[in-house]
N, C-alpha and C positions, 0 to 999 in steps of 0.2 A: 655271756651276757644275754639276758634274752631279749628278742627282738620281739614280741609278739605276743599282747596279752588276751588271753579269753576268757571266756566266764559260762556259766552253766547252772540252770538252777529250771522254775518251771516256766515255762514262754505259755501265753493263755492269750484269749483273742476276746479284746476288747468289748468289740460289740454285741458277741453271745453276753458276757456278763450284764452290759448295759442292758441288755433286753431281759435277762433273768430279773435284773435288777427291780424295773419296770412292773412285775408280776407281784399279785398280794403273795404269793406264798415265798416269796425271796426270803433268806434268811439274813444277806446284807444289803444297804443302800448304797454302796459301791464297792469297785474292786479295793479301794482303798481302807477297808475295813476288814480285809483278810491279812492279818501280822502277825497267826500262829496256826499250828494244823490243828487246832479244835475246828478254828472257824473254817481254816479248807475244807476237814473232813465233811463239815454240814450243810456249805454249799455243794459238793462234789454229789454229796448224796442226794440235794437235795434237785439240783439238773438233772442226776438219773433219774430220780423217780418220774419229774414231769421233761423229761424229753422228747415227747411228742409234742409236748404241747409247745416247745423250746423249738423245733426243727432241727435236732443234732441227735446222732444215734448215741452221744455216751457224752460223759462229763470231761474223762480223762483217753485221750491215746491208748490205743492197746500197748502194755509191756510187751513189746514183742521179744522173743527168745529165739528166734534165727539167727544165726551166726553172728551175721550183720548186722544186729540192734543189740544185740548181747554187752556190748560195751557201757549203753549205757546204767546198765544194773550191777556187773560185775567190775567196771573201772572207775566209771564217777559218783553213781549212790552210794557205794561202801564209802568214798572218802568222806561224808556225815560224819556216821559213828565211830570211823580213825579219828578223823578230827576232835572230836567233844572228849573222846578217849583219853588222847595224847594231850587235852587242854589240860583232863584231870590229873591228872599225871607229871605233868611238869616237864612235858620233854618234847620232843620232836623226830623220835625214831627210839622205837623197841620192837626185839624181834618176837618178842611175847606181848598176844594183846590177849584183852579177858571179853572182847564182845560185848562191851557193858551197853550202848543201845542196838544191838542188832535186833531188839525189839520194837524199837521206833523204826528201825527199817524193815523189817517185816509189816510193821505195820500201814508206811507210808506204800508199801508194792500191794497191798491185799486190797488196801484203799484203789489204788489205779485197776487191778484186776476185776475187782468188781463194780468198777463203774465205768470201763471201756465196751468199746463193742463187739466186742471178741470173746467168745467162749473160753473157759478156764484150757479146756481139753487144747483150743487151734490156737493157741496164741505164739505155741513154738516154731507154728509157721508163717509167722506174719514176718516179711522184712522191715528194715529199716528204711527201705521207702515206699512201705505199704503203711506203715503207721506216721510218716511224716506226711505221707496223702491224706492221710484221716484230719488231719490239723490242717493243712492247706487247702483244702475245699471246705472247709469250713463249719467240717461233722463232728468235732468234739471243742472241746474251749482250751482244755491243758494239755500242755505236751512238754514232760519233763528232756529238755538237751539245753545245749547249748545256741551259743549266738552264733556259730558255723551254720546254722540249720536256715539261716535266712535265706542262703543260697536256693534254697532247693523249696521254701514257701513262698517268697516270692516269685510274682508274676499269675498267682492263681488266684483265690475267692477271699484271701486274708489282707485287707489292706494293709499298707506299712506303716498307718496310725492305728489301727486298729492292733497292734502288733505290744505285749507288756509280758515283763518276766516277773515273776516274782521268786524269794528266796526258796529254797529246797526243803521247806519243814518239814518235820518229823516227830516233833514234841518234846524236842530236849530242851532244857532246861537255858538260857543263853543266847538259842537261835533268835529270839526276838528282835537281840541288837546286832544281827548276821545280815549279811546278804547274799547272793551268789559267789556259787566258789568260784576262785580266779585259777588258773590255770597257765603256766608260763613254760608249755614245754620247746618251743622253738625258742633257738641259742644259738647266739655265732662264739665260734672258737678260734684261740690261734694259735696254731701249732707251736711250742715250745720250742721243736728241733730246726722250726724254719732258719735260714738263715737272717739276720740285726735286716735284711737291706729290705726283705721280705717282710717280717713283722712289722718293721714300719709304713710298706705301703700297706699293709693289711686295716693296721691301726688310722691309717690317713683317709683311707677309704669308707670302714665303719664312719669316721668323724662327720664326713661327708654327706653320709646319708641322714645322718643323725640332726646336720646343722643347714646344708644346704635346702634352700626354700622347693627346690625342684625335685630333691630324690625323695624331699617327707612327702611332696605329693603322689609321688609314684607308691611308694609305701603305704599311704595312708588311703588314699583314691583308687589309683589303679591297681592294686593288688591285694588292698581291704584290711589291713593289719593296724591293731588298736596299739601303739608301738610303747613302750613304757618308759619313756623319757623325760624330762622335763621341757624339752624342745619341741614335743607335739601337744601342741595346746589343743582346743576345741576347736580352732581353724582347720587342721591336722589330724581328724579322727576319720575312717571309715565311716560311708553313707551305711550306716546299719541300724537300722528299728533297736534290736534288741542290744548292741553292744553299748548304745546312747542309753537306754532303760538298764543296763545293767550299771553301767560306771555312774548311775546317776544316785545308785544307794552308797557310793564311795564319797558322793558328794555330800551326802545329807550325815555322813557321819556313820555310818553301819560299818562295819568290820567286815572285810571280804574274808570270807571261810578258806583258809589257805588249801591246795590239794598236794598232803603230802603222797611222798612216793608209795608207790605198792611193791609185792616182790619182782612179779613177771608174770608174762602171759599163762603159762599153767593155773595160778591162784586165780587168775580171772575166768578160766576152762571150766575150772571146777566148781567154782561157786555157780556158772551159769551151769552148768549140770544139773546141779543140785535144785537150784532153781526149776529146771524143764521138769524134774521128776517128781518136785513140789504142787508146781499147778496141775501137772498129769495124774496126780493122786499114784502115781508109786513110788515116791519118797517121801517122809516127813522132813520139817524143817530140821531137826537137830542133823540131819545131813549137810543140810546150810551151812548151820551153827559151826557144822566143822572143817565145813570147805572154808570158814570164814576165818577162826581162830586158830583151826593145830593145821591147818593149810600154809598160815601166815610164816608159822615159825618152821616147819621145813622148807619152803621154800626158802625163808631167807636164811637156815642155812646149808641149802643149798648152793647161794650164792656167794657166803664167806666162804666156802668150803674149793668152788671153783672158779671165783674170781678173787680172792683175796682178804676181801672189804666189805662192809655194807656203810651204809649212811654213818655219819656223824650225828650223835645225840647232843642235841643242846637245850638250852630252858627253852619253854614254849611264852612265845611273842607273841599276841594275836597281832600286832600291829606290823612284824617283821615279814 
């Protein structure tokens, strides 16, 4: 059962836009007028060009490619174009994908690349909180993560109204009525082999936390988890800017972009390789292309091969 829901898509700081906004050469009259990546692309480019005149060194975060930042390019931007994939498709796990947008994600990272503040050449050495400093002092306006990243922009130059996510576009065709992808990897389990006297205090305890008015505040307050119950209402959510902006396109009716599974960390190795050797100009993308698609299918069977098993296919539910 998971206990813990998250979401991820691009976090951007209010009041750079409002003040872009404010400029005769704006290309929107508010943040509320970017609901696809034409219009991102044209704002993004269009803060780079007058960034001086904006006080922000880049529109978008450097993609950083250090170890540390590498997840978010190789673990959560692929699941886009798995997603849109697997919508077409009808399914919810194949160990053969055919990459059909790895072109809108090539395109959504070339976008970030070139309008961060970071050389194509350095960006393999920027960390992961070298480029969340870039957004918490207040030098760029987007910065593709997650609602975890509050942790670490709060208390710096970003207020926490000034604080708005928007969906992870890329130009597929659908994302319009998307919003952030939701993410539910924390899970409580209970062991099967336990013994009847054990599974029941397990089960009584989960109950607990789930219904008592005092453990949902520990859960929700003191330890910041958006918990996915029916029993945590809005009284019940995490003090977080962006988890409230995220669950709020769940309100308005948008379809949370579900994050199906990947194979393992190797497929994420390699595509962020691929990646490094892409912006360093000694690789071409079709090295991407293949850490992305014939990566996908040895690795996963790799893992029928030394686990047993891989996922269960079933029909694709946007709503499930």
């Amino acid at each position: 059962m998971p206990y813990a829901a998250e979401w991820y898509g691009i976090i951007y700081n209010k009041k750079i836009i409002k003040d872009y906004c404010a400029k005769s050469y704006a290309v929107i009259k508010s943040a509320d007028d970017v609901k696809d990546y034409k219009t991102l692309k044209q704002v993004a480019e269009s803060i780079e060009q007058h960034k001086d005149d904006l006080g922000v060194d880049g529109a978008f975060a450097t993609p950083g490619l250090d170890a540390s930042d590498t997840y978010r390019f190789a673990a959560h931007m692929t699941r886009l174009p798995l997603y849109y994939e697997y919508r077409d498709a009808n399914t919810t796990f194949s160990k053969t994908i055919k990459g059909t947008y790895l072109k809108n994600y090539k395109d959504m990272f070339d976008l970030q690349l070139k309008t961060s503040p970071t050389e194509a050449s350095m960006v393999s050495s920027k960390t992961y909180d070298d480029v969340t400093s870039e957004f918490a002092l207040g030098q760029v306006a987007f910065y593709p993560n997650g609602v975890w990243a509050y942790s670490q922009i709060k208390g710096n130059d970003v207020a926490d109204e000034d604080l708005g996510m928007l969906p992870y576009y890329m130009g597929i065709k659908g994302e319009e009525d998307c919003g952030p992808v939701g993410v539910y990897d924390a899970s409580w389990a209970v062991n099967k082999n336990a013994s009847e006297k054990d599974k029941k205090a397990t089960l009584d305890f989960i109950k607990w936390m789930i219904t008592d008015n005092e453990a949902k505040k520990i859960l929700s307050k003191d330890m910041g988890f958006s918990v996915p119950f029916t029993t945590f209402t809005d009284d019940y959510q995490p003090d977080n800017p962006l988890t409230e902006a995220a669950r709020a396109y769940s309100n308005d009716g948008k379809t949370e972009v579900r994050s199906f599974t990947i194979p393992d960390q190797q497929w994420q190795d390699d595509i962020a390789s691929a990646l490094v050797e892409y912006v360093q100009g000694t690789g071409k993308w079709d090295k991407v292309q293949s850490a992305f698609v014939d990566g996908w299918s040895t690795e996963w069977n790799n893992n029928e091969e030394s686990l047993g098993s891989v996922p269960e296919a079933q029909k694709f539910d946007a709503k499930s």
